[in-house]
N, C-alpha and C positions, 0 to 999 in steps of 0.2 A: 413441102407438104404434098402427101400423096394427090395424085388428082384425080379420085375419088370425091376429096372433100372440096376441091377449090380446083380453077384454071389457073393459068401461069398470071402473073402480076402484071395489071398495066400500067404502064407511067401515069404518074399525077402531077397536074403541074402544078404551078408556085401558090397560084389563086384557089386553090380546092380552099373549101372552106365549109365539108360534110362530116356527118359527125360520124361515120362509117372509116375506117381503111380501108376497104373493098371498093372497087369502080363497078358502076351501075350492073355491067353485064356480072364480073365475079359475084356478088350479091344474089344474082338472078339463077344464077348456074347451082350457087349455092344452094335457095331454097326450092329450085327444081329438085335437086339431089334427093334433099332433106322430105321434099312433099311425096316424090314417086317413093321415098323409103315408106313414110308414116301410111302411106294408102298400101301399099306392099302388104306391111305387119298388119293394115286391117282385114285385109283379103285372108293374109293366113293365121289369121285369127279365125274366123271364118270355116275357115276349112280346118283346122286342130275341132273346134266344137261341133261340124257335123259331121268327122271323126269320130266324136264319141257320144254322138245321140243316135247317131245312124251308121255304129259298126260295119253292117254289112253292106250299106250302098257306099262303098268306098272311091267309087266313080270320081261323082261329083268334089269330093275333098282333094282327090288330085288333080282335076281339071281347075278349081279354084287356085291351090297352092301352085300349078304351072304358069299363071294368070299372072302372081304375085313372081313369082320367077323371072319372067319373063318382062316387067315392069323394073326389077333393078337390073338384071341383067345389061339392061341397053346402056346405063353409066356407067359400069362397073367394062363392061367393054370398051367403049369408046375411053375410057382411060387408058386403061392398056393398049389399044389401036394408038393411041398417042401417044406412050412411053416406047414405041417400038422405033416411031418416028424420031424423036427426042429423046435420046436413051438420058436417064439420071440414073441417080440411086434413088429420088422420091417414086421411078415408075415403078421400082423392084418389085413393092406391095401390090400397085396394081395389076403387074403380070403375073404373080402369083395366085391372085385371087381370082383373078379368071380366069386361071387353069385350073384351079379349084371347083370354079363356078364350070366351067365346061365339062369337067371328070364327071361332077355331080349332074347334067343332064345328060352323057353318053352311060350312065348306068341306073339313070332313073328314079336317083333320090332327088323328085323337085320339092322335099321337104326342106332340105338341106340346101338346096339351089335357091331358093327364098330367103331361111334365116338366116346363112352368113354374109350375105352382100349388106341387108339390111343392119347384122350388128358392127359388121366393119365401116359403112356410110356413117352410120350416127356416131361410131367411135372415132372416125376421123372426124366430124364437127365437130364433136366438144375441143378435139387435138386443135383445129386452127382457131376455136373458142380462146382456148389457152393461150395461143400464141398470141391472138391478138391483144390480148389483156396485156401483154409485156409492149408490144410497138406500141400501145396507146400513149405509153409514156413519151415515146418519140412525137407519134403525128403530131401529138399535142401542140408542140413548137410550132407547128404552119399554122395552127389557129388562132397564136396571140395577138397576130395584129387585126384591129377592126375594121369593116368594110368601108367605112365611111371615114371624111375627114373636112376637117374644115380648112377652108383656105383663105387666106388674107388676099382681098385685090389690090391695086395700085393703089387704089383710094382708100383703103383702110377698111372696106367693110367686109363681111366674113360670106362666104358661101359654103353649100356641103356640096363633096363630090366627093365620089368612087376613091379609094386609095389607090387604084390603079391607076388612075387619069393624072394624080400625082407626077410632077418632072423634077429634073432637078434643079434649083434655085428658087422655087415655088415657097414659100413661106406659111407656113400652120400654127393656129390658135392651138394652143392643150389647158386644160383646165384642170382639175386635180380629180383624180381617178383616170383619166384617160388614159391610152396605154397609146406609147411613140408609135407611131403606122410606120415610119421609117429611117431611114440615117440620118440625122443633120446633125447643126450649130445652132445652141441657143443665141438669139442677137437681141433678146428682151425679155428680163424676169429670171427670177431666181427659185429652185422648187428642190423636194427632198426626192431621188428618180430611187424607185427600187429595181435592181439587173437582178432580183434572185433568179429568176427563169433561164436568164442567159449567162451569167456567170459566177453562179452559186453564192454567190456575195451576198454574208444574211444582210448584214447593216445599211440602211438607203443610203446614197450619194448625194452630199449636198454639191447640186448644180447650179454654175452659176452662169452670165453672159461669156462668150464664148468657150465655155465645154461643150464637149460633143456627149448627144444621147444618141440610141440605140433603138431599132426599131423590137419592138415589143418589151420594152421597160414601161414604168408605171408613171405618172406623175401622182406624188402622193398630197402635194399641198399648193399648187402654186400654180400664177397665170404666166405659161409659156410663150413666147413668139421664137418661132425654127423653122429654120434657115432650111431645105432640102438638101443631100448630098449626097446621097443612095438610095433607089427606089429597088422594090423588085427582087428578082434574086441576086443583083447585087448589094442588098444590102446587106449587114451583118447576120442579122438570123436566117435569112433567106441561104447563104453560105452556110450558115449553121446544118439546114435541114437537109443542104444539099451533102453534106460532110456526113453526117449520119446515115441518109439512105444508101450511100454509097456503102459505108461500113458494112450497115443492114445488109446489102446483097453479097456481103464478101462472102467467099467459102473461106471457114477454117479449117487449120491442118486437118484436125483428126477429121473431118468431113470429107476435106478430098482424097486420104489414105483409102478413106471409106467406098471411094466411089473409082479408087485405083483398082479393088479387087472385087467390084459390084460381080462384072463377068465369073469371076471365080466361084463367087459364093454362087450365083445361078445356076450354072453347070453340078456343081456340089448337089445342093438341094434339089434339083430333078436326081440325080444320080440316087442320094438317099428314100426319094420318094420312088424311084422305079423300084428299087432292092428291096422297102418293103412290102411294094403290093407281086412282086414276083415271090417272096421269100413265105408269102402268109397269103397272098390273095384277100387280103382284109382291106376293102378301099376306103372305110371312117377313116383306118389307120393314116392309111396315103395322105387323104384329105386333110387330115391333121395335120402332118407334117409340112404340105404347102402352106399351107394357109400360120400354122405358130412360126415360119421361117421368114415372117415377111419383118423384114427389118426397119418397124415404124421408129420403136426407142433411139435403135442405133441413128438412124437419120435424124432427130430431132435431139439428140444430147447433146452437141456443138452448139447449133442454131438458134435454140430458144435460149440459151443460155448467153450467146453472145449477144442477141437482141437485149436482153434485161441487164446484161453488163454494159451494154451501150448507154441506154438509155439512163440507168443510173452516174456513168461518169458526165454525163449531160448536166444532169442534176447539180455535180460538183462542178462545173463549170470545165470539165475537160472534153474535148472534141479527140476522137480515135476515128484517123482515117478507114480502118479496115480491123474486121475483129481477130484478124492473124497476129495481128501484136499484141492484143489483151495475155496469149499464152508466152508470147516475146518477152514482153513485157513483166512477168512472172520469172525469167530465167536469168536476168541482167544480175553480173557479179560485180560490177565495180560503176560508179558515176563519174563522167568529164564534165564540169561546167566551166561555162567561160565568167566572165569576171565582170564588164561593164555588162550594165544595162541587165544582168541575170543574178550575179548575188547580189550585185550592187543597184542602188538607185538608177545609174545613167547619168546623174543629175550635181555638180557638187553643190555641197552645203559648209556652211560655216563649220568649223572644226574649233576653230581659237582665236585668241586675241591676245597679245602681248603688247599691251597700252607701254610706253613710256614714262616715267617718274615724273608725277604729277600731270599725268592725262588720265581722264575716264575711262575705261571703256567704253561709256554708253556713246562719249561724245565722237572715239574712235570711230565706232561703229557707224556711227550718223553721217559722219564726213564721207565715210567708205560707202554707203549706200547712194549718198548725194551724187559723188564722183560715179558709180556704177551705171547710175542710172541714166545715165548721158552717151551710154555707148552700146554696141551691140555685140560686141565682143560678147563670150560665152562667160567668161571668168568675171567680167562686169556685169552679167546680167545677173549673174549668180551674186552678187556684191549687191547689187540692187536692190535683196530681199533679207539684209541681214539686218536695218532696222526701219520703224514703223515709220509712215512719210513726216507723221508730226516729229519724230525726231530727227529732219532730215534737215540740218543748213540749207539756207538760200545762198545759192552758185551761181556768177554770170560768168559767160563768155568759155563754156567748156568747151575744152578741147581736145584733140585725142594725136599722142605719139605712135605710130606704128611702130609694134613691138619693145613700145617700154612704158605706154603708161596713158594716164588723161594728168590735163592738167587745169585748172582756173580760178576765178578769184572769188573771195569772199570778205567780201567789205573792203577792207585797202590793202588785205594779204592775198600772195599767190599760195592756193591750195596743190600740193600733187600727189598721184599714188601708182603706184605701178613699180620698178625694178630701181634698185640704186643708183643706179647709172643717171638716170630720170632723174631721181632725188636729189643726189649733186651735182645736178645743174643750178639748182635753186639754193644752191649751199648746203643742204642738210645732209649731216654725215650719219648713216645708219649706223654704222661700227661693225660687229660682228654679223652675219646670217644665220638666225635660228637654224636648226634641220629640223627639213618636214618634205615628204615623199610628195604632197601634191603642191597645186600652185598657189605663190603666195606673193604679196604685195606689201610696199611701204606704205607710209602714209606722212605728210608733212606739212606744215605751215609755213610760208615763211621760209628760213632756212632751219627751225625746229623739224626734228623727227619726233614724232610723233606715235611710232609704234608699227606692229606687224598684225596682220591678219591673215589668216591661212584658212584654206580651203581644202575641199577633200570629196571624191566620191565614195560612201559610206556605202557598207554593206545594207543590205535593206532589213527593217527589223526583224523579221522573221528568221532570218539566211540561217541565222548559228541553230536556231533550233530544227527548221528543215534540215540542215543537215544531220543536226544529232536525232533524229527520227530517221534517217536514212540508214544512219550507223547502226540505229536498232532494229533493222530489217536485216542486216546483216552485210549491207554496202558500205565494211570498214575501208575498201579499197576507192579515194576519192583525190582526185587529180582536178587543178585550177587551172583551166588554160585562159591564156589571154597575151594581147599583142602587146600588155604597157609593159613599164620597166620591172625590172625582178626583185626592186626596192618595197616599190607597188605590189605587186603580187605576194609577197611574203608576209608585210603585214594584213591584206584582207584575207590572205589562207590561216594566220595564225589568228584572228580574231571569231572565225569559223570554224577553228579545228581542224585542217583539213595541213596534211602535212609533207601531200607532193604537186609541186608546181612546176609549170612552164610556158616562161614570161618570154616575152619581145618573138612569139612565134608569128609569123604570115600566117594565111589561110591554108596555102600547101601544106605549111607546117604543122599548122593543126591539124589537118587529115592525117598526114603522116604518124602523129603522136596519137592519135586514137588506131588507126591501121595495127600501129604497134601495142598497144592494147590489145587488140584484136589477136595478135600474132602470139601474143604468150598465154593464149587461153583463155582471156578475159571475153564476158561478154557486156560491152560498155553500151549505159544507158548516156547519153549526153542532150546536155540541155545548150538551148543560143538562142538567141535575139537578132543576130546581126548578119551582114551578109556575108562580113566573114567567118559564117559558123556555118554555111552551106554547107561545107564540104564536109565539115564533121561532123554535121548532122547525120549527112545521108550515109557516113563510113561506120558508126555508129549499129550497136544491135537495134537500138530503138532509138530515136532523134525528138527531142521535146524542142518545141519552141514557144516564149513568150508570148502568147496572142496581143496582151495589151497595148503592145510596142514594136513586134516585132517586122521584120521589113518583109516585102514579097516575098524573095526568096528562100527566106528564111524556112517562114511557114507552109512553102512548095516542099519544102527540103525535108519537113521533119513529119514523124509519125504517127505524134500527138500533139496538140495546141494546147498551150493552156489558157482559157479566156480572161483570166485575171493573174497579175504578176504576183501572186502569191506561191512560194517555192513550196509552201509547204503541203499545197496539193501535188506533190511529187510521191510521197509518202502513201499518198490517198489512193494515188495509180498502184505502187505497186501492191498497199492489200488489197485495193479491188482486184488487180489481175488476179492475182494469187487463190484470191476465193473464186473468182470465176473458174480456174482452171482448175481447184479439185473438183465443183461442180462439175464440170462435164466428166470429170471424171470418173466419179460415181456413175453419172446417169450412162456413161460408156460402160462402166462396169455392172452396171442394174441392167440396162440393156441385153448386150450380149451374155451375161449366165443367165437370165431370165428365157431368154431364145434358144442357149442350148440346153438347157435343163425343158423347156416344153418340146423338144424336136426329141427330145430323148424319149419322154414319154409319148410322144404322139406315135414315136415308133416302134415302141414296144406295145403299143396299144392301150396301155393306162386310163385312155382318156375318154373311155366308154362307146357307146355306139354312136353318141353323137359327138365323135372327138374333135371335127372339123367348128362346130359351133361352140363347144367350151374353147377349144384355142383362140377363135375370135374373140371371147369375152377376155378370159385368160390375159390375150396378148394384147389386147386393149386398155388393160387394167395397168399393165407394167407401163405402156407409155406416158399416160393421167399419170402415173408415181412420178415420173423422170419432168414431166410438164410442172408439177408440183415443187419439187426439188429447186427447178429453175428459176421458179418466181419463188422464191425466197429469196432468192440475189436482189428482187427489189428491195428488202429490208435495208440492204447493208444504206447508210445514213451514216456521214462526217459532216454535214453541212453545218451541222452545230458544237461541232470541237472545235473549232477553228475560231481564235479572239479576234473579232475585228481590228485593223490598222489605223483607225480612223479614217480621215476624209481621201479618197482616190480620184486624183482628176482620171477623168474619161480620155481614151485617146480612141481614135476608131481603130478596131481589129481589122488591117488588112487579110482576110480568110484567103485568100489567092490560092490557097489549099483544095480547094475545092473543087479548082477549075481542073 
């Protein structure tokens, strides 16, 4: 923003908690601005009316209106004194205009040396008016957590204190309405948490003893006791805001193009301003043309736009390190994702059961869960949850084979389940092996078999339709990468739709196989979880990573986070980008012909005797359109297309992103 209307930005730290964006002194700087304008305009207010009560003592109206001159004058300088220092493209405006403002008092229009500072100063307030309306959506985030908090002592009873005085391991009451101050572990009570704020997620989360909540989610019903685990800006939203501000200050392309040929365009516009006051000796003219050349629009068509495309993907629960990828992010022709833990769960679930003639299932099952839950193995624990405890046989004396199984009794028979081998030792002859791609177990009594049970990490319910929402963007070109077998990977690419894979790859190899993407002209968006998706993350046109789950590196690694493991906010990114980036487009293209269509007229003279002050209204008016334009982007709204998945345990979002 020109600085005119505002100073450069100071850091805010974690704890701001004012209802302003501005830090004390910018506020202050601001309504200095704002107040020497408004006394300015009364001065040559002033002097216009004894102008025409007292035609002929015209003294006094110009000793007034030099008054008012000379009142913006001194900010309208000191801007420019410090875009000279600090060259941008936000100074361009203000060196222009006070060489505007300076033409006009080396030829003695302090009429005009008054009204234009004045209507460019107010024109710029409304401009960082605007813009702030769009960050509001951002700051917002630093204000969900409450000042206060209650803490549990040794002895059970409760105290208030500061959230910042907050440590970790410290233990917090929540009662329903309360909003989480900070990271932890429920370790008593059960409550319905709403994360709409922090990861677009409309439906609450039923939380229970040990799920993790999240600092600025809701308690909507219930008496909490939690654990500390992140205070500060390490905790999750504190990463949050710290992910956005950074965005916030990115420059995008078309901004830095823009600020590649600032010098150019300056040199230009003197040139055309000397040739038409040498060519006509007409200075309004001159004056015009400095002052309709000042490239407010063009400076602010990127910026505001990426601020309200940020702060909207917020909304959806998507974190964009830097607003260079929102137009990235718009040009991605084909998608890599990996396979565990991104289309799929992570997690295996029951798949089947193949009871034996004259066994139950239900009783399969119950045996399998009894047996699971005596071990720690992954595939046991997973067995653990395929039936309810009351349907769960009493087992003594479990015990567990490395690499083939558990085994124990129940009642005067031995129980076993795990690999055949296992089984015949106790007599029991499986017969044939089902096929099935994941891992799967016997089960037996005695020397009876008893049946199979199989296992599977499933695609997650949404996959097939994110993807088929991907396809209808026009990203038919969709590749499955992942380390398991090519068994594996064929049936979750064909249950997806998705109909190029490659299975049993390393990490090298994955980067390799997006590289190669890369090389044939694709521009690959790729999504991971894991650490071994670093590489193809960062090899990647744009790198998403799983926020829900994902590991440190991961989310060092990739572009975008997404704060909930739903794929289907994949879709959501790319029409957000997509609209983002004709916006600016337009406002880049309302900008620049709105600039050269008034520099045309300003130089032909079109633009009357007072052409330097219709150019400032004029070119005032085209920014306001382009500022307008931008915050429509806050409209755009997915938050409620999206069916809830039912219940999602909480896992903390490592943001490491951030740092």
């Amino acid at each position: 923003m020109s600085g005119l209307a505002m100073g450069a930005a100071e850091p805010r730290t974690k704890e701001t908690r004012t209802t302003s964006l501005l830090s004390f002194g910018e506020r202050w700087s601001l309504a200095m601005r704002l107040t020497l304008s408004m006394f300015a305009a009364g001065l040559l207010g002033i002097a216009l009316l004894w102008r025409v009560v007292f035609p002929a003592d015209g003294g006094i109206a110009e000793l007034v209106a030099g008054l008012a001159a000379l009142l913006v004058a001194v900010p309208v300088l000191s801007a420019a004194w410090a875009s000279l220092r600090h060259p941008s493209l936000h100074g361009m405006s203000d060196q222009l205009v006070a060489l505007a403002l300076v033409a006009c008092w080396a030829t003695g229009d302090l009429m005009t040396a008054a009204i234009l500072p004045i209507v460019m100063i107010i024109g710029h307030v409304l401009e960082e008016r605007s813009l702030l309306g769009s960050r509001e959506a951002i700051d917002a985030l630093s204000r969900l957590v409450q000042s206060t908090s209650i803490r549990v002592r040794p002895d059970g009873t409760h105290e208030e204190v500061s959230t910042q005085h907050l440590r970790v391991g410290d233990l917090i009451a929540l009662h329903a309405g309360d909003r989480v101050p900070v990271d932890g572990v429920i370790r008593q009570g059960a409550a319905s948490i709403d994360t709409a704020s922090l990861t677009g997620e409309s439906v609450p989360i039923d939380a229970v003893e040990g799920d993790v909540v999240l600092a600025g989610s809701i308690d909507l019903d219930g008496g909490l006791t939690v654990e500390v685990t992140k205070v500060g800006g390490e905790t999750t939203l504190g990463k949050i805001v710290a992910l956005m501000h950074k965005a916030e200050a990115a420059k995008p392309p078309v901004t830095r193009l823009l600020e590649a040929y600032s010098g150019h365009y300056m040199v230009l516009i003197l040139l055309v301003a000397a040739g038409v006051w040498f060519a006509t000796g007409n200075t309004p003219a001159m004056l015009a043309v400095l002052v309709a050349s000042c490239p407010c629009a063009l400076v602010l068509a990127a910026p505001a736009t990426a601020v309200a495309a940020i702060a909207v993907a917020a909304r959806h629960g998507i974190l964009i390190k830097s607003s260079a990828f929102l137009e990235q992010l718009a040009e991605v022709t084909s998608v890599v994702v990996d396979k565990t833990g991104t289309v799929t769960t992570g997690e295996l679930t029951l798949v089947g059961a193949r009871p034996a003639q004259g066994v139950s299932e239900a009783d399969l099952l119950g045996l399998a869960a009894s047996l699971g839950s005596a071990s720690s193995h992954p595939v046991s624990r997973a067995l653990a949850e395929v039936a309810p405890v009351d349907e769960r046989p009493l087992l003594r004396e479990p015990r567990e084979e490395r690499g083939l199984g558990m085994h124990a009794w129940q009642g005067d028979a031995q129980v076993a389940m795990g690999r055949p081998a296992l089984l015949a030792t106790f007599g029991a002859m499986t017969g044939p092996v089902p096929m099935h791609d994941g891992p799967m177990v016997g089960l037996s009594r005695g020397s009876r078999f008893l049946g199979w049970v199989m296992l599977a990490d499933e695609p997650r319910p949404e996959s097939r339709e994110a993807m088929a929402s991907l396809r209808a963007l026009g990203l038919n070109r969709q590749l499955l990468l992942t380390g398991d077998r090519a068994t594996v990977a064929r049936r979750i690419a064909g249950l997806l739709g998705i109909t190029d894979i490659a299975a049993e790859a390393l990490p090298e190899q994955k980067m390799q196989r997006v590289l190669d993407e890369v090389r044939q002209g694709f521009r690959p968006l790729v999504v991971g979880d894991g650490i071994n998706d670093s590489l193809a993350l960062k090899a990647g046109a744009v790198g998403v990573a799983m926020g829900a789950q994902g590991t440190d590196v991961a989310l060092a690694s990739a572009d975008l986070v997404l704060m909930t493991s739903d794929l289907r906010r994949l879709a959501t990114c790319i029409r957000l980008s997509r609209r983002c980036r004709r916006t600016i487009h337009i406002n880049v293209a309302l900008g620049l012909g709105w600039t050269v269509i008034l520099i045309v007229l300003a130089a032909c003279g079109l633009l009357g005797a007072e052409g330097a002050i219709v150019a400032a209204v004029v070119h005032n008016f085209s920014t306001l359109l382009g500022m307008a334009n931008s915050g429509r982007l806050l409209l755009f709204d997915e938050t409620g297309l999206i069916a809830p998945r039912g219940r999602v345990v909480m896992e903390s979002p490592i943001l490491q992103a951030a740092e």
